[in-house]
C-alpha positions as CSV (number, residue, x, y, z in Angstrom):
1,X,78.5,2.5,-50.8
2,X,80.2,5.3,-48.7
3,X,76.8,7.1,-48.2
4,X,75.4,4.2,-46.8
5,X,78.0,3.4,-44.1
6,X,77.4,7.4,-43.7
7,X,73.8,6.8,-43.2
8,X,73.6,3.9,-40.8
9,X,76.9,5.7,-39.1
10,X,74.7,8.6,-38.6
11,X,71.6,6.3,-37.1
12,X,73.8,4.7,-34.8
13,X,75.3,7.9,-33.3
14,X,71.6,9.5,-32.7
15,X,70.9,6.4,-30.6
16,X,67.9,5.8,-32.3
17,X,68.7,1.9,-33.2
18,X,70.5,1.2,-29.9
19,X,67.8,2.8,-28.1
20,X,64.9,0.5,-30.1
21,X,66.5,-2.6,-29.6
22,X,66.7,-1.7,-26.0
23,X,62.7,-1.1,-25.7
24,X,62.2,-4.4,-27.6
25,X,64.3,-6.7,-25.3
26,X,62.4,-4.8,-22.2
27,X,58.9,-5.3,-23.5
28,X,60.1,-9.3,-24.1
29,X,61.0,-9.2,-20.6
30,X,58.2,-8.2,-19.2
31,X,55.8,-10.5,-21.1
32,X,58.6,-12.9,-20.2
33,X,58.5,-12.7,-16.5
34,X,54.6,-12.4,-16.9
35,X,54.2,-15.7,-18.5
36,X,56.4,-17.5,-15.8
37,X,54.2,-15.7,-13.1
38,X,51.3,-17.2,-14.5
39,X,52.8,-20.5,-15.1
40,X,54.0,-20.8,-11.0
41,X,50.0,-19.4,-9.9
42,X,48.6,-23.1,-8.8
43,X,45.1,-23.8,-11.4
44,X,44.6,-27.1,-8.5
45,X,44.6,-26.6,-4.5
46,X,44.6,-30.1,-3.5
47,X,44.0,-30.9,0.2
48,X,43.7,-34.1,2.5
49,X,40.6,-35.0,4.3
50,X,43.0,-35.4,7.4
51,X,44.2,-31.7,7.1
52,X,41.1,-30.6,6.6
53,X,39.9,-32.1,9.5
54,X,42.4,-30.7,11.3
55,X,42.7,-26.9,10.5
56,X,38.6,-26.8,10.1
57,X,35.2,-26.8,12.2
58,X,32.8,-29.9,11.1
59,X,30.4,-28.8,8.1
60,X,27.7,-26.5,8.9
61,X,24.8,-28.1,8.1
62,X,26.3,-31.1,8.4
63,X,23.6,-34.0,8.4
64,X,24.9,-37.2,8.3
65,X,24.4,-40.2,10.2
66,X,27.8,-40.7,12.1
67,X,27.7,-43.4,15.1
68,X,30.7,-44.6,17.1
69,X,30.7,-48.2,17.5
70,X,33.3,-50.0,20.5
71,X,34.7,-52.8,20.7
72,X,35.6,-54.3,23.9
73,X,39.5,-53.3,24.7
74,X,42.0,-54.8,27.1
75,X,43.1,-52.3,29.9
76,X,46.7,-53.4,29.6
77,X,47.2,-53.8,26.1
78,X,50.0,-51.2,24.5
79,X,49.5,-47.7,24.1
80,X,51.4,-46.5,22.1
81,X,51.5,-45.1,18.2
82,X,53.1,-47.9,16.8
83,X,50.5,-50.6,18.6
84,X,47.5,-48.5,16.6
85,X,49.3,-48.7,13.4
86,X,49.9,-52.3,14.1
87,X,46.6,-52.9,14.5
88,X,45.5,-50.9,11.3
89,X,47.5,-52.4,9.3
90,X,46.6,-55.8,10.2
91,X,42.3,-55.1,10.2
92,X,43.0,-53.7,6.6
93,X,44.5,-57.3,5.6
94,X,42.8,-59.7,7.2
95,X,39.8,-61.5,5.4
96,X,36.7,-60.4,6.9
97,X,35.9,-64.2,7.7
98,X,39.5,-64.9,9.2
99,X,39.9,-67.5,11.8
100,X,42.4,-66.4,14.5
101,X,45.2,-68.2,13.3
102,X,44.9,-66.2,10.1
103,X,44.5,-62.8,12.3
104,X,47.7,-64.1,14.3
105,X,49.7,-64.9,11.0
106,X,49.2,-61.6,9.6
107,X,48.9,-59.2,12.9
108,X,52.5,-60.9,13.5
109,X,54.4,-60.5,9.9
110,X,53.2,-56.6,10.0
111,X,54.7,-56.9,13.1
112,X,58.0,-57.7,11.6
113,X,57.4,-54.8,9.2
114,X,56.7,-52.1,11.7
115,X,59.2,-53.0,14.3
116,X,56.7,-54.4,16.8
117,X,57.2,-56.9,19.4
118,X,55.6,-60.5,19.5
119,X,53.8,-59.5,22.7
120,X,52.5,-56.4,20.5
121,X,51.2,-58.8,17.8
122,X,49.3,-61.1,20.4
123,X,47.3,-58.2,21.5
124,X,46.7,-56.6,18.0
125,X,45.6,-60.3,17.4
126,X,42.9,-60.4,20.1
127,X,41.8,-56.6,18.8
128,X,41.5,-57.3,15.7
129,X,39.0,-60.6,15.8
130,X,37.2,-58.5,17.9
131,X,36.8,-56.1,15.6
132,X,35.6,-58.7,12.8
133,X,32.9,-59.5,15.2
134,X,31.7,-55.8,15.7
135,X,28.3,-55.5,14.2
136,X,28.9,-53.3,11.3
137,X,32.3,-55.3,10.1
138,X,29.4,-58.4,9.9
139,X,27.1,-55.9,7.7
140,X,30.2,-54.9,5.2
141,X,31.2,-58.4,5.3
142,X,27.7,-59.4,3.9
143,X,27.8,-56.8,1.2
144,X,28.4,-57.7,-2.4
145,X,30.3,-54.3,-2.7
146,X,33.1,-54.2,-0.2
147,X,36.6,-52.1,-0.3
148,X,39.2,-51.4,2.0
149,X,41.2,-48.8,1.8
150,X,38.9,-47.2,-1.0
151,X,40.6,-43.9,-2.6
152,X,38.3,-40.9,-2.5
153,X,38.6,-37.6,-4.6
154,X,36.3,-34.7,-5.1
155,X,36.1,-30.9,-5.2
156,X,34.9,-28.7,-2.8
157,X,32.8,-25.4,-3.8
158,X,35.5,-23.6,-3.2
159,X,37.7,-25.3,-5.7
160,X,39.7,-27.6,-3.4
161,X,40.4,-30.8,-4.9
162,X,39.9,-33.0,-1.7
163,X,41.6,-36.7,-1.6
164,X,41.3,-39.3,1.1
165,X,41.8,-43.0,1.6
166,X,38.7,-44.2,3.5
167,X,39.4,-47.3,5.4
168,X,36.3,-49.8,4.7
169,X,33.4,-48.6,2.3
170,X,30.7,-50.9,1.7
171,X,27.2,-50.9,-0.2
172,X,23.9,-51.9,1.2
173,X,20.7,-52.7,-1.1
174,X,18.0,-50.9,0.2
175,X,14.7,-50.7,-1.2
176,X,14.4,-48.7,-3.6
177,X,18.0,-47.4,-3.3
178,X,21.7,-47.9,-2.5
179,X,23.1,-46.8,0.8
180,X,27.6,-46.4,1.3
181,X,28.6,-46.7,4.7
182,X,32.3,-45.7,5.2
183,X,34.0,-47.3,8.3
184,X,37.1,-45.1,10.3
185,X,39.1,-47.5,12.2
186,X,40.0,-45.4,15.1
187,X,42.5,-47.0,18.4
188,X,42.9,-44.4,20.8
189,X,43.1,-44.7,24.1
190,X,40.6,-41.7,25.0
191,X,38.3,-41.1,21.7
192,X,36.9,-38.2,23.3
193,X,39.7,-35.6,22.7
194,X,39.4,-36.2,18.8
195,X,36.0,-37.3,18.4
196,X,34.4,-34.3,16.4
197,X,37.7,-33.8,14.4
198,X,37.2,-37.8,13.2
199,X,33.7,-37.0,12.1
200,X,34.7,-33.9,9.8
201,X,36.9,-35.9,8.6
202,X,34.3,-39.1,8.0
203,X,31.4,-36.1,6.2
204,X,33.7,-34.7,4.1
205,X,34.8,-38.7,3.0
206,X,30.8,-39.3,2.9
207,X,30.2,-35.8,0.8
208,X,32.7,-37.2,-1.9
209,X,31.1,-40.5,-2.2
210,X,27.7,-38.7,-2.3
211,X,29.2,-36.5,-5.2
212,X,30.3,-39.8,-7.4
213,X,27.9,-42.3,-6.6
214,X,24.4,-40.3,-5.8
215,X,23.4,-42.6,-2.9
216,X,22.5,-42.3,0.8
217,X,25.6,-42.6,3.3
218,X,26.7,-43.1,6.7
219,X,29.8,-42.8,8.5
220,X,30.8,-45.1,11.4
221,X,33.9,-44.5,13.9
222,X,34.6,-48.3,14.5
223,X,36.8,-48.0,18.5
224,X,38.8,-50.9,18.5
C-alpha cells in the first residue's frame, strides 16, 4: 500500500498527470468553441423582395411583361404616408364587387384603426371604387383563382431564401395554358422616382410564382 501512494506520489510530482489532464480539457475546448462556431454560421439567408428591391439593380435579363396601369386621382386628396396605407388597407378588404357604401364602411373602420381622419376615409373611399373599376381589378375579379395578399417564398441561385406578400395574384385560363398575373398597389404622388425599384420588386415576386406553379406571368403596377 505504501509503494503505491509512493508511485502515484512520484507521477504527480513529474507533472505528467497534471500536465495530461491539462491537454485534454484544451483539446475539448477547442472542439468546443468549434462546434458553437459552426452552430452561430447561418445554413438560411432569408431576404425580402422589398429589400431586395431596394439594395439591387432589376434582373438582368429580365423579361417580363410589367405595365403600369392609373387610375384617375384627385389633385387635392391627402398626401401623406398614412393616406396610402389607408387606402391599402382598405383595397385589400373590400370585395371586389363592393358597392360604395361597402367601400365607405370599411375605408372608414380602418380609418379608426390607423388614426385617420373622416375626411381621409371619404377620399380613400372615392380611390378605392375607382380602383375596383380599373381594368385589370375587372380581370382578377372574373378569375376562379383569386388572392389577396398571397404569401410568396422561393430561393434564389445564390441561396437566398426570398419571401414576399404580393398584393392581388390572380389566374387566367389561357389556351393551352395558365397565366398569374400579380397586381402592386402603388399610391404615390410621383410614381416616377420609384418606378424601376417597384418592378424588381414585382419580377422577383413573378420569378417565385414561376418557380412553384410553372406558368406564364405578368406583373402590373396598379397607380391608384
Amino acid at each position: 500500500m505504501g509503494l503505491r501512494q509512493s508511485r502515484l506520489l512520484e507521477a504527480d510530482a513529474s507533472g505528467i498527470v497534471a500536465t495530461r489532464g491539462k491537454e485534454l480539457h484544451e483539446e475539448w475546448k477547442k472542439k468546443r468553441d468549434a462546434t458553437l462556431a459552426t452552430g452561430a454560421e447561418p445554413t438560411l439567408v432569408v431576404a425580402t423582395a422589398t429589400g431586395i428591391a431596394h439594395s439591387v439593380a432589376a434582373p438582368s435579363g429580365a423579361s417580363d411583361e410589367i405595365r403600369v396601369e392609373e387610375t384617375l386621382r384627385e389633385s387635392g386628396r391627402p398626401g401623406r404616408a398614412g393616406f396610402g396605407q389607408l387606402v391599402h388597407e382598405t383595397i385589400l378588404r373590400v370585395p371586389f364587387g363592393a358597392t360604395r357604401s361597402d367601400i365607405a364602411r370599411i375605408a372608414h373602420y380602418v380609418a379608426r384603426v390607423v388614426g385617420a381622419s373622416e375626411d381621409d376615409a371619404e377620399a380613400a373611399t372615392i380611390a378605392v371604387e375607382r380602383a375596383l373599376a380599373a381594368p385589370i381589378m375587372r380581370a382578377a375579379a372574373a378569375s376562379e383563382r383569386a388572392h389577396r395578399e398571397f404569401p410568396i417564398l422561393f430561393g434564389l441561385e445564390n441561396g437566398t431564401l426570398v419571401e414576399g406578400i404580393a398584393d392581388l395574384a390572380f389566374e387566367t385560363r389561357l389556351e393551352n395554358s395558365t397565366r398569374w398575373t400579380i397586381v402592386d398597389f402603388k399610391t404615390d404622388r410621383d410614381l416616377a422616382p420609384s418606378l424601376e425599384r417597384y418592378r424588381t420588386q414585382l419580377r422577383l415576386y413573378l420569378q417565385g410564382i414561376r418557380k412553384a406553379t410553372g406558368a406564364e406571368t405578368s406583373g402590373v403596377i396598379l397607380w391608384i
